[in-house]
N, C-alpha and C positions, 0 to 999 in steps of 0.2 A: 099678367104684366111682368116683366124680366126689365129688370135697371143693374145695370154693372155701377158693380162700386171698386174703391181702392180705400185701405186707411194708411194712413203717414202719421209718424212721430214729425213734428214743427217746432220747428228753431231748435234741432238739433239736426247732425248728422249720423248719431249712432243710435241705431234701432233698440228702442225699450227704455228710452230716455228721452225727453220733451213732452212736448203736448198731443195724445191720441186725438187721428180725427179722421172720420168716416164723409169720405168725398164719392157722392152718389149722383152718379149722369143719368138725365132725362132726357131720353133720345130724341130728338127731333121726326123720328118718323112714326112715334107711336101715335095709334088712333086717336087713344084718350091716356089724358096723364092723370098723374097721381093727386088726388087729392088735399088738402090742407090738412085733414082727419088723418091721409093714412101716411104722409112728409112725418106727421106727430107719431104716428104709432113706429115707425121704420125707427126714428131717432131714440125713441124708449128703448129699442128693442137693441141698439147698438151699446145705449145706457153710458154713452162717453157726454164729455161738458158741451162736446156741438156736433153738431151734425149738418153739412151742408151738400146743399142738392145744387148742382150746375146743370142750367138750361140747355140742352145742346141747340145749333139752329142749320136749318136746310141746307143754307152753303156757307160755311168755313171761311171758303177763299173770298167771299166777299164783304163777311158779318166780323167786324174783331172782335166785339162786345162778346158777353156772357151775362145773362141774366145768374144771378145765385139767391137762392133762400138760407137761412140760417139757424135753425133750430135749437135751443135747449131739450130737457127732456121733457119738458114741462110747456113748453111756448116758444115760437117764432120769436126772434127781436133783430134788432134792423141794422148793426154791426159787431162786431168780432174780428179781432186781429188776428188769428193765428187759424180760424177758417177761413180769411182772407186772403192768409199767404199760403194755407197749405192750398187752396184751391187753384191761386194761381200755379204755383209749384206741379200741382196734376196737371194741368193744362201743357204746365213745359215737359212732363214725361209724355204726352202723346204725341209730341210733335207738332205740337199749336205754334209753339213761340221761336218754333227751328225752320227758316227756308231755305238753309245753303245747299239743302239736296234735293231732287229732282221731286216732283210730285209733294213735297211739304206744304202743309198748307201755310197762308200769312200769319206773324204774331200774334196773339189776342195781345189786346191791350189797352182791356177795358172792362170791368167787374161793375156790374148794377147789382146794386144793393138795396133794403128799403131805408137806406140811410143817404143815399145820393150814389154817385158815378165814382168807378175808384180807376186811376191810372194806375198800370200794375208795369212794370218792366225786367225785364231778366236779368239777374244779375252775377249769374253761374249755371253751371250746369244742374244743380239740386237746389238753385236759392231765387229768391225774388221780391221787390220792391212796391210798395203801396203806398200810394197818395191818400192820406187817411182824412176822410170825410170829417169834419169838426164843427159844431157849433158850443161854445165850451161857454159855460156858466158856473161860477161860484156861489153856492147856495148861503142863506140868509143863518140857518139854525145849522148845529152839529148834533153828535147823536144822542150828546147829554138829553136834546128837548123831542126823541122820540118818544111818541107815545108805546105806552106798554111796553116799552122795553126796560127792563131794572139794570143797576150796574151789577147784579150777581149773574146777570146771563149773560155776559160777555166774556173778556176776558179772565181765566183764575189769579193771573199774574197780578196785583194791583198797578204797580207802576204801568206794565203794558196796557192795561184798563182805563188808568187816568190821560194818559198820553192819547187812546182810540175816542176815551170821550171828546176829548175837545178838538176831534183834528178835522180839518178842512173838509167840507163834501163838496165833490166838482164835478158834472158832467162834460163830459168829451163830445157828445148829443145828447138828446132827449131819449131817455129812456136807456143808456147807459152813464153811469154815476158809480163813483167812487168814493168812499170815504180813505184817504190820504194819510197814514199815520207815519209819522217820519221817526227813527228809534234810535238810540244811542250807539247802540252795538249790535254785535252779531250775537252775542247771548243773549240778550234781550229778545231779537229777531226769531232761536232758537225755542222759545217759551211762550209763542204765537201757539195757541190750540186752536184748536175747530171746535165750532159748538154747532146747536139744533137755529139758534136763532136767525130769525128771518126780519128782513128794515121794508116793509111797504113804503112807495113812495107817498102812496095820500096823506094828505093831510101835513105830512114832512118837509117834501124838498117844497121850494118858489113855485107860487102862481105858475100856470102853464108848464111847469114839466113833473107834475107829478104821474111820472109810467117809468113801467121798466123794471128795470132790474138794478140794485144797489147792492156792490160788492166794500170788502176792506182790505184795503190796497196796504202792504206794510214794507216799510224800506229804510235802509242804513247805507247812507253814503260812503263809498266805500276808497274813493280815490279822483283824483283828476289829473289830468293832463291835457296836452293837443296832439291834434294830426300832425304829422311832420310835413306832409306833402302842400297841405293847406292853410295849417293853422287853428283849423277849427277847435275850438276848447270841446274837450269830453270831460264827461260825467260818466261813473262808475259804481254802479246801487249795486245791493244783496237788498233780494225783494219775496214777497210771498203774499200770495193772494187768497182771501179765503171767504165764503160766500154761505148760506144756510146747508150745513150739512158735507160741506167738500171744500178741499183745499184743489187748486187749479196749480198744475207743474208750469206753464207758461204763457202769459197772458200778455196778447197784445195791446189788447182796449185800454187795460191798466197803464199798461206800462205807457201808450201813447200818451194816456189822460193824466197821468204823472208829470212825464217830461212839458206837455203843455203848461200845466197849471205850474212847474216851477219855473219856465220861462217866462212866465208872464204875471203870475200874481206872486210867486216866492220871495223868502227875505234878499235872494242872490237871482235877481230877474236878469234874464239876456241883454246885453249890451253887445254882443256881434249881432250881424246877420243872420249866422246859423252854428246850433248847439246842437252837441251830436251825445246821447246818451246811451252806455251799454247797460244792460241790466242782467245781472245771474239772477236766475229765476231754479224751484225744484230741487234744491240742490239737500232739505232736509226732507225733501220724499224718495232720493235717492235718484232723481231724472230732469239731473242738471240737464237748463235750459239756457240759451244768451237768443236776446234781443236786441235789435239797433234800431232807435228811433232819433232822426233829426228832426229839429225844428228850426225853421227858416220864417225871421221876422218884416216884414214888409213896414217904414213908419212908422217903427216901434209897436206894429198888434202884429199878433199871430197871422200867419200866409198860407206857411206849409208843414205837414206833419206827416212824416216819411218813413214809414213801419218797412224794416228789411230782418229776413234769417231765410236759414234753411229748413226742407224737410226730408224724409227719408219714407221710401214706400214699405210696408212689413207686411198687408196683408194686397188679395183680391180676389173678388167672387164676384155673384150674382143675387138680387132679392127678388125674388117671389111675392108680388102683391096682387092680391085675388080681389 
């Protein structure tokens, strides 16, 4: 079995900088695809934060949808922002989302997920837009009330320690969560380490959403302003994401499930219609990232939550699965 891949830096445009991600097509004309086992073993073996497989289908010109899986190294889970958009992004270097020339097939414009349907839209020639799936909940305990976890295996910094214990945990869906820790400054931000520790959700988060994956989202607000053209107020973080054993250079899940949760439950909740945040992400791993996520409120609750950047292609090949 032969599956062509591409990988892309995301949410940048200069290669060797952003978020690595290995975008692996399933051709539509193979006999038999690949397995759930060997999706697992191909993404170990890439050994980057995600791995996504895009479905191809028999006819292009008819089908806009894409079916996509999304892998860790470890286990499948059922959104990701930045395989989200690097995926749609591959889609626009093949000519999917191009039909001003002759034989082009129609736009895709439609990413299935095991998180729901994601509208995806072009928005450059190397960049693109995602209706990001949401069901956002604020959990009941922070990580003070994890079991087995001590406050010596967090963070070494104490102030950064005491601020991570008591800071918000919000899923964006089920089975993605973040713990929210908002920080003074950028030095502060700077003294963020990685450690070994891992947050299960049993037992942790509310009734019915214990799965998943729980990361610790950290951010310093770093400025505001508006659009000129619109009006729309922005918000401007230095952020860092970091999860059992890895720091992540740029995270869209985060960063979406940030800007919701400050629109909506923050001490500074949305009063527009729509709040546009940029985020620098990577910038102390050395692979400055920028993210743009708006949030558009309907009635005062959350509507829409609108993940855009770019990526850039660095590698392509082919995998070998026997």
């Amino acid at each position: 079995m032969e599956l062509p891949f591409i990988t892309l830096d995301v949410f940048t445009r200069t290669r060797f900088r952003g978020n690595p991600l290995a975008v692996v097509t399933i051709p539509a004309s193979l006999p038999n695809k690949p397995t759930q086992q060997q999706k697992q073993a191909i993404a170990r073996e890439f050994n980057l934060s995600e791995t996504v497989f895009i479905h191809d289908v028999p006819d292009p010109a008819a089908d806009r949808s894409r079916r996509i899986d999304i892998f860790l190294t470890s286990a499948e889970i059922p959104f990701a922002g930045h395989p989200t958009i690097g995926a749609a992004v591959a889609l626009l270097r093949s000519g999917a989302a191009d039909h001003d020339s002759e034989n082009q097939q129609p736009p895709v414009t439609e990413l299935v997920t095991k998180a729901g349907r994601i509208a995806v839209v072009r928005t450059g020639a190397d960049s693109a837009s995602a209706t990001v799936p949401h069901n956002v909940h604020l959990h009941a305990k922070t990580l003070t009330a994890h079991a087995g976890i001590f406050a010596a295996d967090l963070q070494p910094s104490e102030d950064v320690r005491r601020l991570e214990l008591d800071a918000p945990v919000f899923s964006l869906v089920k089975g993605v969560t973040f713990a929210l820790v908002e920080l003074p400054s950028l030095e502060m931000l700077a003294h963020v380490a990685v450690g070994p520790v891992e947050f299960k959700p049993e037992g942790f988060l509310d009734d019915g959403w214990q799965q998943g994956f729980i990361g610790r989202f950290y951010y310093v607000r770093t400025g505001d302003s508006t659009v000129d053209d619109d009006g729309v107020p922005v918000v401007r973080l230095r952020t860092r994401m970091v999860a059992e054993g890895f720091e992540d250079p740029a995270t869209g899940a985060a960063s979406s499930c940030l800007a919701a949760y400050l629109s909506t439950q923050g001490r500074d909740k949305q009063t527009t219609p729509t709040r546009r945040y940029d985020f620098t992400q990577g910038v102390e791993m050395g692979k400055e990232s920028s993210i743009r996520v708006d949030v558009s409120l309907k009635d005062g609750a959350l509507d829409t939550v609108l993940l855009a950047g770019p990526a850039v292609q660095v590698m392509r090949g082919t995998i070998t699965v026997e």
